[in-house]
C-alpha positions as CSV (number, residue, x, y, z in Angstrom):
1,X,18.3,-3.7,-3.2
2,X,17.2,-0.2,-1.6
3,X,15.4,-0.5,1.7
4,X,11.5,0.3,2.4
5,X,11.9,3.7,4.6
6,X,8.3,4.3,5.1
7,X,4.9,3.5,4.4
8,X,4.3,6.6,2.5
9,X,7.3,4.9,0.3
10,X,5.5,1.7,0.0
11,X,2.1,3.1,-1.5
12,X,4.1,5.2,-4.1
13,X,6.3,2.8,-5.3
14,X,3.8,0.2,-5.7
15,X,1.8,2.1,-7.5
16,X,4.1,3.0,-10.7
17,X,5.6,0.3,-12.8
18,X,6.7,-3.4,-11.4
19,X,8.3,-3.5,-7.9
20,X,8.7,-6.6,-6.1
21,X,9.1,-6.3,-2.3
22,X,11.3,-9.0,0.2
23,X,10.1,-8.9,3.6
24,X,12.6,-10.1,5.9
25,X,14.4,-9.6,9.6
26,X,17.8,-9.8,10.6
27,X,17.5,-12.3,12.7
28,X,15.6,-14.8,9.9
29,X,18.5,-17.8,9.1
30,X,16.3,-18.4,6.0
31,X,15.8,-15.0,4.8
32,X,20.2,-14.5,5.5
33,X,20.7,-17.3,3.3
34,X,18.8,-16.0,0.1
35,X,20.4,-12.9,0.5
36,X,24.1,-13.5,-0.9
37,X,22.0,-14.4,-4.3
38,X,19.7,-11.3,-4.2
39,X,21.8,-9.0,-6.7
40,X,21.6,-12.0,-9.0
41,X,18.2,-12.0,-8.7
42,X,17.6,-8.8,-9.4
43,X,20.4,-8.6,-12.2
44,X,17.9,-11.3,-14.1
45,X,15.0,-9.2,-13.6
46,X,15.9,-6.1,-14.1
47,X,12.1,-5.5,-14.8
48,X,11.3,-4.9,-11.7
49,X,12.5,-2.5,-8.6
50,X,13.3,-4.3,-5.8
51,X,13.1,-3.1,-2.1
52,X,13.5,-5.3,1.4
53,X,10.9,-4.7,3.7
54,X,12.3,-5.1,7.7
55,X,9.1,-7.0,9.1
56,X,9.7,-5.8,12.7
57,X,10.0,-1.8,11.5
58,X,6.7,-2.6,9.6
59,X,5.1,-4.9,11.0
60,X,1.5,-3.2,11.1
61,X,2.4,-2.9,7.1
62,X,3.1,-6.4,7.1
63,X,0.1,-7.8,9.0
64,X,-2.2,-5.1,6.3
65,X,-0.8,-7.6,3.8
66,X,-0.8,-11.2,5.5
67,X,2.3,-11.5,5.4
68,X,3.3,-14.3,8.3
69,X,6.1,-16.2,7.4
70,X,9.5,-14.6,6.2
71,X,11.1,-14.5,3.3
72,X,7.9,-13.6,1.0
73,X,7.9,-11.6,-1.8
74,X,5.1,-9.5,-2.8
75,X,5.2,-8.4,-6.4
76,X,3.2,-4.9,-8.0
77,X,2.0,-3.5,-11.2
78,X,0.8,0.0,-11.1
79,X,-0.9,-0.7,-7.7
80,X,-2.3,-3.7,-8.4
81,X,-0.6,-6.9,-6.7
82,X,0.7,-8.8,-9.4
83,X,2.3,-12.1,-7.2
84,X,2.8,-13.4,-4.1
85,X,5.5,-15.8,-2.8
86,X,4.3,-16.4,0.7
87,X,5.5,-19.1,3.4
88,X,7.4,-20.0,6.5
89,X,9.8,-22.2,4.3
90,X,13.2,-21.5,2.6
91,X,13.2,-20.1,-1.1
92,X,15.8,-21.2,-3.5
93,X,17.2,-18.9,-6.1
94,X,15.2,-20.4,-8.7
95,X,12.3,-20.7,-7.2
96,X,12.6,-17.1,-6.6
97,X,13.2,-16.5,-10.5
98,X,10.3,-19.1,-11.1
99,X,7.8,-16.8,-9.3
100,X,9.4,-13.8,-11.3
101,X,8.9,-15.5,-14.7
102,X,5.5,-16.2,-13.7
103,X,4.5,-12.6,-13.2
């Protein structure tokens, strides 16, 4: 997963083809325990472009997009939000995939 190194970045890859985007922090237990399945993840949906998003290098970016609890997952199609996996709570793998397939 490539990491989110600007806003700039954000705005153009959200706006060409499917990205999905994992906002997280380093210190987040719940957002270190999904992330040894990740490559899976994204192995199973190679549709997409994933990026991780550090909430607390963009946070303004983050509060633009309500995003308040971490992990979420915000998913795009040629600018247009597509899906939105957003709580406070741990995500499994297949919930994770579940949203995907949903898309």
């Amino acid at each position: 997963m490539k990491n989110l190194e600007s806003v700039e970045q954000f705005n153009a890859i959200k706006a060409e083809g499917k990205s999905v985007f994992m906002f997280s922090a380093d210190w987040c237990g719940d957002c270190k325990y999904i992330e040894p399945v990740m490559p899976e993840i994204e192995a199973e949906n190679e549709d997409f472009a994933f990026y991780h998003v550090d909430r607390d290098a963009f946070i303004d970016l983050c509060a633009d997009l309500a995003i308040f609890g971490i992990p979420s997952f915000l998913a795009f199609e040629d600018g247009e939000e597509v899906g939105r996996f957003v709580s406070k709570d741990r995500k499994t793998k297949e919930e994770i995939n579940d949203f995907l397939a949903a898309i």
